[in-house]
N, C-alpha and C positions, 0 to 999 in steps of 0.2 A: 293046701299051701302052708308051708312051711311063716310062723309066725313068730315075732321079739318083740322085748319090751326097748326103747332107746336106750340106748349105751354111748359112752366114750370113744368108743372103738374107732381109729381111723383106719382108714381102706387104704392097704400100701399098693404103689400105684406098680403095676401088674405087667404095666408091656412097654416101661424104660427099656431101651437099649435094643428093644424090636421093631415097635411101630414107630418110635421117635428116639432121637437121642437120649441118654443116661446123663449126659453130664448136662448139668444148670447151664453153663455158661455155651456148649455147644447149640441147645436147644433153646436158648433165648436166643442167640445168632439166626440162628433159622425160621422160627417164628416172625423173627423181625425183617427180617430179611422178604418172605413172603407176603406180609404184610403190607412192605414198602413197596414190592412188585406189582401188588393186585391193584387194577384198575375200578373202579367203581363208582356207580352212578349217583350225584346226589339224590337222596330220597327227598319222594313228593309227601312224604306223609309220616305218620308214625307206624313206628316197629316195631309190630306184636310178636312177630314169630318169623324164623330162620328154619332153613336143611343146610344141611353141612355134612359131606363124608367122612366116613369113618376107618380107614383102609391107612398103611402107613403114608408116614410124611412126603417120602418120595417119591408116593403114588398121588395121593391125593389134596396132598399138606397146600399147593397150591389153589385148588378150588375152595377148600373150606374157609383160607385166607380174604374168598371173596367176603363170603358174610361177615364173618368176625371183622372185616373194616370197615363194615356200615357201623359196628356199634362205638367203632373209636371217639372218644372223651366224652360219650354219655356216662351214667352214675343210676342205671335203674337199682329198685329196691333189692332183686334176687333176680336169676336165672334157672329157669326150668328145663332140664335137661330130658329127652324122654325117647328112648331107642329100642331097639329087638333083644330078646335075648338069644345070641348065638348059643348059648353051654348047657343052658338047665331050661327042661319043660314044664311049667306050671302054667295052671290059670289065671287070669287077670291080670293085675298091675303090681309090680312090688316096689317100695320102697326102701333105700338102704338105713337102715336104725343106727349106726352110728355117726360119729360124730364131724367127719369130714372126710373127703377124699386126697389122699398126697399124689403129687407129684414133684420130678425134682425142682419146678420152680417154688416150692411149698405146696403148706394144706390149703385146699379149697373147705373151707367150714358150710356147713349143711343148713338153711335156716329153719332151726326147728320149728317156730313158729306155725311157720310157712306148711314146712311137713304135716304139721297135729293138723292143721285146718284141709288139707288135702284128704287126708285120712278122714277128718271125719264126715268132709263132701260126696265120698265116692264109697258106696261099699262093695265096689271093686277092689279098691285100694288096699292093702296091705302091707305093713311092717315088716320086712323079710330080706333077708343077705341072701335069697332066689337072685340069680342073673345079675350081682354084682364082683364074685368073687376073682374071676377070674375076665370077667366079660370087658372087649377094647371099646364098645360102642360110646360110651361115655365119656370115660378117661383119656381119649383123645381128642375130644374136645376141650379140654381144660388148660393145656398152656396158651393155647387161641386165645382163649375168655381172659386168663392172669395177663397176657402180653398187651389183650385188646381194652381191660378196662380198670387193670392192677387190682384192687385188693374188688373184691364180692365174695357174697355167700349165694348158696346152689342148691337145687331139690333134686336128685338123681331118681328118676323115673323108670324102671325097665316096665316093657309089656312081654307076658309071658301069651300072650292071646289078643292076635291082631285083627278080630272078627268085626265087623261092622258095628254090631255093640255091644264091645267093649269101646273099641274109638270112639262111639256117641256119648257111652258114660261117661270114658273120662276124659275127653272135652269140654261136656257140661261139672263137670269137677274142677275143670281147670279154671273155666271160663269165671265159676262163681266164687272161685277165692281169688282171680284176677283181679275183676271189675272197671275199677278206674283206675289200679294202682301198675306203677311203671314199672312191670315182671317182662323180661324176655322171655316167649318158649323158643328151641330149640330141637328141632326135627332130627334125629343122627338113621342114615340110611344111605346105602349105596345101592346102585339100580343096577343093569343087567351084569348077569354074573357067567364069565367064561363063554363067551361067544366069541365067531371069526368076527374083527374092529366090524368091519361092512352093518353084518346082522346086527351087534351090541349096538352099534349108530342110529338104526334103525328102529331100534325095542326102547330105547331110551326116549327116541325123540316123540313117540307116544305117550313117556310118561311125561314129559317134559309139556305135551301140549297139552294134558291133561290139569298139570298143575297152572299152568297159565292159564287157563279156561275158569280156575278156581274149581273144579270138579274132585272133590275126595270123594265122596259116595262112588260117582263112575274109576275112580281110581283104583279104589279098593274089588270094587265088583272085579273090573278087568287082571285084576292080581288073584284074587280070588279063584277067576277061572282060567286062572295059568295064560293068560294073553298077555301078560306083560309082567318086570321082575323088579323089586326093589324089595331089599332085605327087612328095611325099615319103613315099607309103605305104610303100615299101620302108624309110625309113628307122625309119619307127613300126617297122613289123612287125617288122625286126632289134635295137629297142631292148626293144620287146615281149619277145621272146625270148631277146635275153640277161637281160633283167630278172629272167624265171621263172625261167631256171636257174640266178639268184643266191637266190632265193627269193621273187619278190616273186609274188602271190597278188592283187592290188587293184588296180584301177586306176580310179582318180576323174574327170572330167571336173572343170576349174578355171571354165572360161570358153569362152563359145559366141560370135560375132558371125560376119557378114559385111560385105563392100565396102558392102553397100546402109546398115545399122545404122548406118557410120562419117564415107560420103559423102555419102549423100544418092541418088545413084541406083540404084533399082533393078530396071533394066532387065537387065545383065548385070554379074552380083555374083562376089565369089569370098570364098568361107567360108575361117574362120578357129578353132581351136581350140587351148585349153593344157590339159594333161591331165597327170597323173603316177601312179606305177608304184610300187608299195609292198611292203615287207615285213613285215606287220603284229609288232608287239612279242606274242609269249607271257608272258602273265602268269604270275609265278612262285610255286610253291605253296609254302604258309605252313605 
């Protein structure tokens, strides 16, 4: 795998004008807009980790709006972003070594801190512009995050190697520079891809029971052997699991659609879900 030392470098943001508006002021409209739409349950607990799709605004911008409203006027330390790589095939996990990501609401700045201690938890992990250069899994989550909590810094994650373990490594990497400190993770992954709506309904709602069940081991398995589809399952599965071993015990579905609900056809659809990962509050005895 391709390896850097940290740079200044910021990542110019790659799919303005495609997956999302180009102009600030269109795409603050929209975002906001979504936001103000999404219906959402007060949580029972604390939020360790989110899924959120990755597909454009017009398809998906509404589901992922579910999550990003659970986090509206919290202030955690950083957000851990962690997705597939659609472009480039490598092993392990890459991180991006420069110094922030743009988009037209601004830079999202990277917490280097945060990065060095991931690196040196995981020797999976690696410093590499592998699966960021071109790749939308991440960067479209980022005017969610700038609209849902204004200014934060981010650790952009790709997995180039969605294996069973690798998800355990770097869970256990995540989990141990987590700990007690207030880090969102962030799951980016859309599930079945180009089915008739009926079948996609179907293939999704397997993955969907899966995740409520709190099952990433049988998630992965069932992805693994072609029974079920989510681009980003590796990344559920490793947010999944560091999740648990920060304590979190729950895991909610926010928001269910696909491409057919949002476009209009649905001949060959691709599902979409927002879901998040809890550690319920112990009530204290009186």
């Amino acid at each position: 795998m391709s390896s850097s030392v940290a740079s200044s470098t910021a990542r110019p943001a790659a799919v303005a004008g495609s997956f999302y508006p180009a102009s600030p002021k269109v795409l603050q409209r929209t975002v906001d807009d979504m936001l103000q739409s999404a219906e959402v349950p007060k949580s029972s607990g604390s939020i360790l980790g989110l899924v959120s799709p990755h597909a454009g605004y017009v398809y998906s911008g509404f589901t992922a709006a579910h999550s990003y409203k659970m986090l509206s006027g919290m202030t955690p330390e950083a957000v851990i972003v962690v997705g597939p790589s659609h472009r480039d095939y490598f092993d392990g996990v890459s991180i991006f070594p420069g110094a922030s990501y743009q988009t037209p609401l601004g830079e999202v700045p990277i917490h280097a801190s945060l990065r060095a201690e991931l690196l040196a938890a995981g020797k999976i992990i690696t410093l590499s512009p592998l699966g960021h250069g071109a790749e939308h899994c991440i960067e479209v989550q980022l005017p969610f995050l700038q609209r849902a909590l204004g200014s934060f810094s981010f650790v952009p994650v790709i997995m180039g190697d969605q294996s069973l373990d690798i998800c355990r490594k770097l869970a256990e990497a995540l989990a141990s520079v987590i700990g007690k400190r207030n880090i969102i993770l962030v799951a980016s992954s859309d599930l079945s891809h180009y089915h008739p709506y009926d079948e996609a309904v179907k293939l999704d709602k397997r993955v969907i029971r899966l995740v409520e069940e709190y099952d990433p081991v049988g998630l992965l398995d069932k992805l693994e052997h072609h029974q079920l589809e989510a681009c980003g399952g590796g990344p559920i599965a490793a947010v999944m699991l560091a999740a648990q071993m920060l304590g979190a015990s729950k895991a909610s579905v926010l928001h269910y659609c696909n491409s057919g609900d949002t476009a209009g056809d649905k001949d060959a659809v691709v599902g979409y879900l927002s879901a998040m990962f809890t550690r319920e509050f112990t009530p204290k005895a009186h």
